[in-house]
C-alpha positions in Angstrom: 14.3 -17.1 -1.9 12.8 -16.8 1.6 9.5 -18.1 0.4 9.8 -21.7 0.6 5.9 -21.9 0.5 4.3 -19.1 -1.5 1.0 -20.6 -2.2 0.7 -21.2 1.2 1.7 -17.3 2.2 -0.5 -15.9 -1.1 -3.7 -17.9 0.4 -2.8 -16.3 3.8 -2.6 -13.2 2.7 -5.7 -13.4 0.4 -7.9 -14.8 3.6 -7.0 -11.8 5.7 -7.0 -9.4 2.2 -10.7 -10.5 2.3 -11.6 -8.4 5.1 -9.6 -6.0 5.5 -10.5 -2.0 5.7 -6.5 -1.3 4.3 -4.0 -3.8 3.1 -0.5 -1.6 2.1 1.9 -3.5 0.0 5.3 -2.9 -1.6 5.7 -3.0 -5.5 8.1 -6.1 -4.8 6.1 -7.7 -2.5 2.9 -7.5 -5.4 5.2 -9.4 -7.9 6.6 -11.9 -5.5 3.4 -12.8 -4.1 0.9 -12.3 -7.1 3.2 -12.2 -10.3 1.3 -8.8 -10.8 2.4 -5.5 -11.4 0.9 -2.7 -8.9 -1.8 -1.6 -10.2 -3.3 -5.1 -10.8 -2.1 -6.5 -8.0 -4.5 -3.9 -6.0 -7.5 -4.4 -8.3 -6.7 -8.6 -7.1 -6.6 -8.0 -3.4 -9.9 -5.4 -3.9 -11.5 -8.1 -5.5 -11.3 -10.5 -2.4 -13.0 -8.1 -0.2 -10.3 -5.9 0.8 -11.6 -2.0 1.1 -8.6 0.6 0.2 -5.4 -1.3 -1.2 -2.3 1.5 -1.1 1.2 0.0 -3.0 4.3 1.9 -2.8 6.2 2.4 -5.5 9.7 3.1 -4.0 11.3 6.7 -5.6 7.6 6.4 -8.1 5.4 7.5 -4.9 2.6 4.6 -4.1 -0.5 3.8 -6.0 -3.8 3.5 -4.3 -7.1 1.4 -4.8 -10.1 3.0 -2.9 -13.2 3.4 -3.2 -14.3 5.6 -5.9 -10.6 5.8 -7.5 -7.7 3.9 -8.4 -4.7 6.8 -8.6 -1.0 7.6 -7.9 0.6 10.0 -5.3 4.4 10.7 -6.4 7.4 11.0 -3.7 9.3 14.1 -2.8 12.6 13.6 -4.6 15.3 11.9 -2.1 18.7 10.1 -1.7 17.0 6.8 -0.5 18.9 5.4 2.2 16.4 2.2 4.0 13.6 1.1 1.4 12.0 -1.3 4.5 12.4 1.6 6.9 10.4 3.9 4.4 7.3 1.3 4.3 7.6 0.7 7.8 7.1 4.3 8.0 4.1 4.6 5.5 2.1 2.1 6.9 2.6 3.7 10.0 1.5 7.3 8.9 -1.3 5.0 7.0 -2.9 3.8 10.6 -1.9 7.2 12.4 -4.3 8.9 9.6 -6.9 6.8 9.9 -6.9 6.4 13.8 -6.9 9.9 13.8 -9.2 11.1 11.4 -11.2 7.7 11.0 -11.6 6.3 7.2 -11.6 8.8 4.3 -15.1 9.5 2.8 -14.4 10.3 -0.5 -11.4 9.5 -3.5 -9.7 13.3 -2.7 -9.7 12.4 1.5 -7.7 9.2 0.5 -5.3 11.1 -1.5 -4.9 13.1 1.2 -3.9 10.6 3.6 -1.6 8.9 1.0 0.4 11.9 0.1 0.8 12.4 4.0 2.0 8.8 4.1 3.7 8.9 1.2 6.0 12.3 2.6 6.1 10.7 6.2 8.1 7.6 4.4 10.7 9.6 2.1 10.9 11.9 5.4 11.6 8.6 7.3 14.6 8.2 4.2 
């Protein structure tokens, strides 16, 4: 209800998608913005240009599109307590990872960084 113009924000969003190195999105926001579930809501924004797409999945884990893999990393189990808080905290742990050990080389150096991320959220629950 606070998208009064959603083709506006979707083009937006797809223009800076484009280019990106890492675009992280929640499950939610894929459906409101896209009408598409995760997993085909990455695969879009990959197809733009973007290089590594990671979705969270709320108690599910998050999903992520990089190169070399499409696959999911599942959440420790957890009361939740601030869903916005938690992806807040991912996308946080997302840049820390990568500003610390630069961009994964391969599928298994992603997953690394995504289960890290994907901890640092529920830990951030």
């Amino acid at each position: 209800t606070l998208l009064d113009q959603p083709d506006a924000l979707r083009a937006v969003i797809e223009e800076f998608a484009a280019t990106a190195d890492l675009v992280k999105l929640s499950e939610p926001d894929g459906q409101t913005l896209f009408g598409l579930p995760a997993r085909a809501a990455a695969a879009h924004l990959r197809s733009l240009g973007a290089a590594a797409v990671v979705v969270t999945l709320g108690a599910e884990g998050a999903l992520a599109d990089v190169p070399g893999a499409v696959f999911t990393v599942t959440a420790p189990p957890v009361n939740a307590i601030d869903t916005t808080g938690a992806g807040d905290a991912s996308m946080a742990a997302l840049v820390f990872g990568l500003l610390d050990s630069g961009v994964p080389a391969d599928p298994d150096g992603w997953r690394r960084l995504v289960s890290f991320a994907t901890t640092v959220a529920w830990s951030a629950r």
